[in-house]
C-alpha positions as CSV (number, residue, x, y, z in Angstrom):
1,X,50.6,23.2,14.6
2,X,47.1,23.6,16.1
3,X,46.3,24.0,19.8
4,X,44.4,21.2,21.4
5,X,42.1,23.2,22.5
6,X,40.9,25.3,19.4
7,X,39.7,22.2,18.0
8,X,36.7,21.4,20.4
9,X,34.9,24.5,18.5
10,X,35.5,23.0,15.4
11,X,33.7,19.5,16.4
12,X,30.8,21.6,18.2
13,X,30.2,23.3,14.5
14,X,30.4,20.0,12.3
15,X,27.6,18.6,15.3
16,X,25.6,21.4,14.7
17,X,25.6,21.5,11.3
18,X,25.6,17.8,10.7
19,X,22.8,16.7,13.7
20,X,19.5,18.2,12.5
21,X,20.1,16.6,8.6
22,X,20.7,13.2,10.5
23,X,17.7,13.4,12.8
24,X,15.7,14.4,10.1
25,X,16.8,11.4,8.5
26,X,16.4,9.1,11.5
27,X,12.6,10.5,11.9
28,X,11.8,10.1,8.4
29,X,12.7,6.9,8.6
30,X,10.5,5.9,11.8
31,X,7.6,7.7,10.0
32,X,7.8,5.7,6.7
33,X,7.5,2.5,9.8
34,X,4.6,3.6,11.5
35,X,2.9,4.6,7.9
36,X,3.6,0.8,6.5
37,X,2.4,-0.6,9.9
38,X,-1.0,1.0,9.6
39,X,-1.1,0.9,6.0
40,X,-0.6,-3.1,6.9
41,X,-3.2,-2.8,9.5
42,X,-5.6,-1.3,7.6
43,X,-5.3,-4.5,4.9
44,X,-5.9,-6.8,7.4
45,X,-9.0,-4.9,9.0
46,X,-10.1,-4.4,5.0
47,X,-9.9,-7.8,4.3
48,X,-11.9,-9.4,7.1
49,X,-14.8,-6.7,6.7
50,X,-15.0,-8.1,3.0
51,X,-14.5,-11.8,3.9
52,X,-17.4,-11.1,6.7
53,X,-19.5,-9.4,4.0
54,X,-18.6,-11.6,1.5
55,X,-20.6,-14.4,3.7
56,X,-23.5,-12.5,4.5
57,X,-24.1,-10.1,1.6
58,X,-26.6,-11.9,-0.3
59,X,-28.7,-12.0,3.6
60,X,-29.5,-8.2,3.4
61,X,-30.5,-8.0,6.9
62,X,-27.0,-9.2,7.8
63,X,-24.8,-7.6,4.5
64,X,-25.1,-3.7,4.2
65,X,-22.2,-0.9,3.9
66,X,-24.0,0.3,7.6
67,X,-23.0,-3.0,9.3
68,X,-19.7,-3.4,7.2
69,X,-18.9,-0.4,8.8
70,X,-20.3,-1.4,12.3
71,X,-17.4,-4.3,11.9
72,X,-14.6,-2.2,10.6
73,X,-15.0,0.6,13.8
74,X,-14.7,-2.7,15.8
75,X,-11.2,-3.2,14.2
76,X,-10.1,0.3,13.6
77,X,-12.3,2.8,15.3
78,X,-11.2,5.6,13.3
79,X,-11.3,3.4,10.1
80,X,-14.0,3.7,7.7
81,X,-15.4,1.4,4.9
82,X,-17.3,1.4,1.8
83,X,-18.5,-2.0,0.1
84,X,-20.2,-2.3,-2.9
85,X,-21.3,-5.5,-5.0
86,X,-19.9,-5.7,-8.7
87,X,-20.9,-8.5,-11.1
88,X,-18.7,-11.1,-12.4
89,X,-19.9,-14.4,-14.4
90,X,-22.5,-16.3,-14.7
91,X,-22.4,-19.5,-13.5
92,X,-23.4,-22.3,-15.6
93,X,-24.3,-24.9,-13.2
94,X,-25.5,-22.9,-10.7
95,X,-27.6,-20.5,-13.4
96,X,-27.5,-17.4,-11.5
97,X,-24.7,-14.3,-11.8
98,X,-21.8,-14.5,-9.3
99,X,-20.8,-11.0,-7.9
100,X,-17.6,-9.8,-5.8
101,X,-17.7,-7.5,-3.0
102,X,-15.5,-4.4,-3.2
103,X,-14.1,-2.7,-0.2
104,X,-12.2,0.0,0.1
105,X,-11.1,0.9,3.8
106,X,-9.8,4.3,4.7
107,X,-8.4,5.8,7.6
108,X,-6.0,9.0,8.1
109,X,-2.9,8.6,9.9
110,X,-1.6,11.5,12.2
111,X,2.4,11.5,11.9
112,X,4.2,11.5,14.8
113,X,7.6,13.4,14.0
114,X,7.6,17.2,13.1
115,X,10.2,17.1,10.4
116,X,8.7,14.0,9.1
117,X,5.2,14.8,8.6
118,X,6.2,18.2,6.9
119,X,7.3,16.0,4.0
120,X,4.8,13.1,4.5
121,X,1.9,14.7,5.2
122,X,-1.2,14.7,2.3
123,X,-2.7,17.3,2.2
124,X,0.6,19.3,2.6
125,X,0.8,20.8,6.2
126,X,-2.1,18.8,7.4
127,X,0.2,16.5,10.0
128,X,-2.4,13.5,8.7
129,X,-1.7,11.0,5.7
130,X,-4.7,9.1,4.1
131,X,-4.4,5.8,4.1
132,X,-7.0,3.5,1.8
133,X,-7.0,-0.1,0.9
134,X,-9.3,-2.0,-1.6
135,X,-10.1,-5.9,-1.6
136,X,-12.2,-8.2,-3.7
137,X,-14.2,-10.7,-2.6
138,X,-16.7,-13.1,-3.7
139,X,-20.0,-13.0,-2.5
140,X,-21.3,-16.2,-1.2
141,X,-24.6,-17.4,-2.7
142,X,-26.9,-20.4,-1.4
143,X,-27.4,-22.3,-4.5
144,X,-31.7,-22.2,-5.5
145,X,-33.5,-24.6,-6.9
C-alpha cells in the first residue's frame, strides 16, 4: 500500500507534463478566434470599399484605387486595398459594356499568443498572418443617350 503522501509528487509530474500541451491547446484555439474575427472584419471593410467604389467608379474624380484606399484606412487603418475594373457583358438595352469592380483588401494580423503564432504565423517565425479578401461588384453606370 502506498503512502499518502508519496502521491502528491506523482500529481505535480502528470501537471507538468500534461499543462503546457493543454495551454498550447487553449491558445491555439483563442488564436484561430482572433484570426476569423479579423479575417471577418476585413470582409466587411472589403465589401463597403467596393460597394462605395462600385457607385462612384465610372465619376473618376470620385472612383480611384488612391481614394478606395483613403476609405479602407478609415475602416482598418492598417488595411490596404486594391480595386481594379474588369469587364463583364454588354448590355443590350443600355448599349454600352457593364464592368465589375474587384477588390482585394489585405491587412496582416500580429498573433497574440507565443505558442500559437509559432504555428500560425506566415511567413514562419514572422508573429504576423496575412490576411486578404476579394469582392465583386458592379460598377454603376448613368445610362447615355
Amino acid at each position: 500500500m502506498s503512502k499518502p503522501g508519496r502521491r502528491s509528487g506523482q500529481v505535480v509530474v502528470e501537471m507538468l507534463l500534461i499543462l503546457p500541451v493543454f495551454l498550447g491547446m487553449v491558445f491555439l484555439i483563442m488564436e484561430t478566434g482572433n484570426i476569423s474575427f479579423r479575417l471577418i472584419v476585413l470582409n466587411h471593410a472589403t465589401y463597403e470599399v467596393a460597394r462605395i467604389g462600385g457607385m462612384t467608379w465610372s465619376n473618376p474624380s470620385l472612383g480611384n484605387n488612391g481614394k478606395m484606399n483613403e476609405k479602407m484606412r478609415m475602416i482598418l487603418p492598417e488595411a490596404v486595398v486594391n480595386c481594379s475594373p474588369e469587364p463583364t457583358l454588354t448590355d443590350p438595352q443600355a448599349g454600352q459594356m457593364n464592368s465589375d469592380l474587384v477588390c482585394t483588401g489585405q491587412e496582416k494580423v500580429k498573433l497574440l499568443f507565443p505558442i500559437s503564432s509559432v504555428i500560425l504565423a506566415k511567413p514562419a517565425g514572422s508573429g504576423t498572418r496575412a490576411l486578404a479578401a476579394t469582392v465583386r461588384m458592379p460598377i454603376e453606370q448613368p445610362l447615355k443617350k
